[in-house]
N, C-alpha and C positions, 0 to 999 in steps of 0.2 A: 550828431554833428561831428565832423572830424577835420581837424586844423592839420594842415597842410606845411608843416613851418619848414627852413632849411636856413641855411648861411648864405649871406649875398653870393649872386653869381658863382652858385654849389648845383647848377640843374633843379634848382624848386620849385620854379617854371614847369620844367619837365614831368617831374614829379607829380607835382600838380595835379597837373589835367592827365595823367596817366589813373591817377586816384578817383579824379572826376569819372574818366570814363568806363573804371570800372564800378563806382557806386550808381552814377545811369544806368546801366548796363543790370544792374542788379536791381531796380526800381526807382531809385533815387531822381533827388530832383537836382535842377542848374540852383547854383548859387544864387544866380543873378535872379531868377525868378523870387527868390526868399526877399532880395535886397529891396525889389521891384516893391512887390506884395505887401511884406510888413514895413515901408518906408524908411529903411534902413541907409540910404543915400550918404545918409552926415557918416558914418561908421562904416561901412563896407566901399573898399573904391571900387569905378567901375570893370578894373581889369581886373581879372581873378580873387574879385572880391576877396582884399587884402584885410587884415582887420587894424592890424599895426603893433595895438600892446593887447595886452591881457589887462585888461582894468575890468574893475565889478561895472564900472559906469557902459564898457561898449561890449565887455564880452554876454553879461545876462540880458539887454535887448536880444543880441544876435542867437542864443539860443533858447528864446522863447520859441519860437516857431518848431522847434522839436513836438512840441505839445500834439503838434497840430497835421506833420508835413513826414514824409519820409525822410531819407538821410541825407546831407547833402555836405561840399567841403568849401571850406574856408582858406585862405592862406596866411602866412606869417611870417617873418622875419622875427620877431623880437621874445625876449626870454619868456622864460619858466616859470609860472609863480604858483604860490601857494593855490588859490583859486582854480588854475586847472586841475592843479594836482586833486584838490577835493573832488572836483568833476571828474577825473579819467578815472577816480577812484571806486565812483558808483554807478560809472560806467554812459553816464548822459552824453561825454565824448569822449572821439577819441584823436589821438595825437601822431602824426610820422612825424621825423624827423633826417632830413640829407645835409650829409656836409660833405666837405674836400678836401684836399690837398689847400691850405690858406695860399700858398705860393702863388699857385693855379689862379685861385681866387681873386686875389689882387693884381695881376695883370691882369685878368677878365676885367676888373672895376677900371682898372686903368686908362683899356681901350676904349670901351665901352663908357666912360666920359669921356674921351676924346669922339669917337663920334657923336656925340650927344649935343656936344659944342658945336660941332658942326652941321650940326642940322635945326631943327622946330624944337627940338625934344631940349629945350633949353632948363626944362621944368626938373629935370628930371637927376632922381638922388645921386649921380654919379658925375652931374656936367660940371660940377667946382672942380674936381680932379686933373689937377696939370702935373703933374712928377708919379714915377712907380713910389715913390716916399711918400707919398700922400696918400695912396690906396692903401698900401700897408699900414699903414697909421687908422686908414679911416673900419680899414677890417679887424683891427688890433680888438676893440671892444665885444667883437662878435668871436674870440676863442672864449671868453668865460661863458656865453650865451649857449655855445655850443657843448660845452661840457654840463650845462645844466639841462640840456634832453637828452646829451647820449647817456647820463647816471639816473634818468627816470625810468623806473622800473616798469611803466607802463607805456613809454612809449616807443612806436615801431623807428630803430635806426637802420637806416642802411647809409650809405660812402657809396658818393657820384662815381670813383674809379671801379666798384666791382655792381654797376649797373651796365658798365659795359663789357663784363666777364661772366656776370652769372644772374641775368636778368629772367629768365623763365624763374628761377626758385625764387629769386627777390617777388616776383610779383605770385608765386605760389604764397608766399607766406605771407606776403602784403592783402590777401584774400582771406586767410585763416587769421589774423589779426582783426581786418573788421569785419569779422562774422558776415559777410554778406553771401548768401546761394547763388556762388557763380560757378562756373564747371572753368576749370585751367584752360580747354582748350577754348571755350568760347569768349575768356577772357583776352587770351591772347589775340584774337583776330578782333578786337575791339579795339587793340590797342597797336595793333602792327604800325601802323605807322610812327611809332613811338620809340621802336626797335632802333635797340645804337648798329650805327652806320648805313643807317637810309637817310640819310642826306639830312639830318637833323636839324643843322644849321639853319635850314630857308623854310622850317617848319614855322607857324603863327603861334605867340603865345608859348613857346619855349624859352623864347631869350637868349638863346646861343648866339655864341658870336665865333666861335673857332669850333667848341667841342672835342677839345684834343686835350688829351694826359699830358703833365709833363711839360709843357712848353715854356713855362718862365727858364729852364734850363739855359733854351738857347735864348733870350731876351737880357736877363737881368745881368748886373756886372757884380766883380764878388763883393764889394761892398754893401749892393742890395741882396745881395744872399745872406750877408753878415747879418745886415739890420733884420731878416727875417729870422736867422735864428734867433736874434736879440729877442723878436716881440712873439714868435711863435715855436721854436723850440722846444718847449716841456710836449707842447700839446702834438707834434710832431713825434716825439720820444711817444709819447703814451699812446698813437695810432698805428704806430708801424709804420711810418714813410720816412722812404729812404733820405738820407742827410747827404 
């Protein structure tokens, strides 16, 4: 089984289903048919079969079916615990992890409950969000989450910025991490449409809403740049992104 995790509105979406399509691709089965199968509905939702936390109560239902099934991926948001670590450790799964620029980040949350409010999707984890101060706030708790996968020693990291600079080797190595018999090239035309700058945006199941580096630049005022260095700053410092 391999968990899919990333940082809100960090491309995990993307991610994702670029991981799905190469574990299909390699034998693998749909999430959804696990979810389906071994009645999994209360624990896995039905988008990209999200799992939520790592607790012993939803993570061991969801990989029983390893027993039984080829390999299939999950997704995640939420930290690191002890419990995966046992598992990645004997190899039962395995783990990617994407993050971002938090900046980037939190205007993506921003907007993206603003249109949330404005439409059906009333439901949904971003539509409370009325101010850039609120998304930075509401991202604030996901930099320690995210410093507890990229210092896992078993699990695959890459940064949504150099997925759009060096995306053949990311998904070479992203191949050689989950052991799976795929040849590079027939990888790649599995996933071409996944390729940054084919119109990503109005892909299904990615989640983008801009797909552009950089853009809180021109958005925030320097007092939201303040408060970001306030809440994100070290973790900033410690990725290489530019101040």
């Amino acid at each position: 089984m391999i968990l899919s995790v990333g940082m809100p509105r960090a491309g995990t979406g993307w991610f994702h289903n670029i991981t799905r399509l190469l574990v299909l691709g390699s034998g693998g089965v749909e999430a959804t048919f696990i979810r389906e199968k071994y009645r999994l509905s209360q624990l896995l939702t039905a988008v990209n079969c999200n799992i939520g936390t790592i607790t012993s109560y939803r993570l061991i239902p969801v990989l029983i079916p390893i027993l039984f099934e080829p390999n299939y991926v999950i997704k995640l948001h939420g930290g690191r615990k002890p419990l995966a670590d046992l598992l990645q450790g004997t190899g039962l799964i395995k783990a990617t992890f994407i993050y971002r620029d938090p900046r980037d980040a939190a205007l993506s949350i921003y907007e993206y409950g603003k249109t949330a409010q404005k439409t059906s999707y009333v439901n949904n984890d971003f539509a409370h969000i009325r101010s850039i101060e609120e998304a930075i706030d509401y991202l604030t708790p996901y930099i320690d989450i995210a410093r507890g996968w990229i210092n896992s020693k078993n699990t695959f990291v890459t940064r949504y910025e150099e997925m759009f600079t060096d995306f053949d080797e990311i998904v070479r190595n992203l191949i050689s991490f989950l052991e799976i018999d795929l040849e590079l090239e027939k990888a790649l035309s599995l996933i071409e449409e996944f390729r940054p700058g084919l119109n990503v945006v109005n892909r299904r199941f990615t989640h983008f809403k801009k797909g552009k580096i950089g853009r809180y630049q021109d958005v925030f005022t320097p007092e939201q740049m303040e408060l970001c260095m306030d809440k994100f700053g070290d973790f900033l410092i410690e990725h290489g992104y530019d101040l």
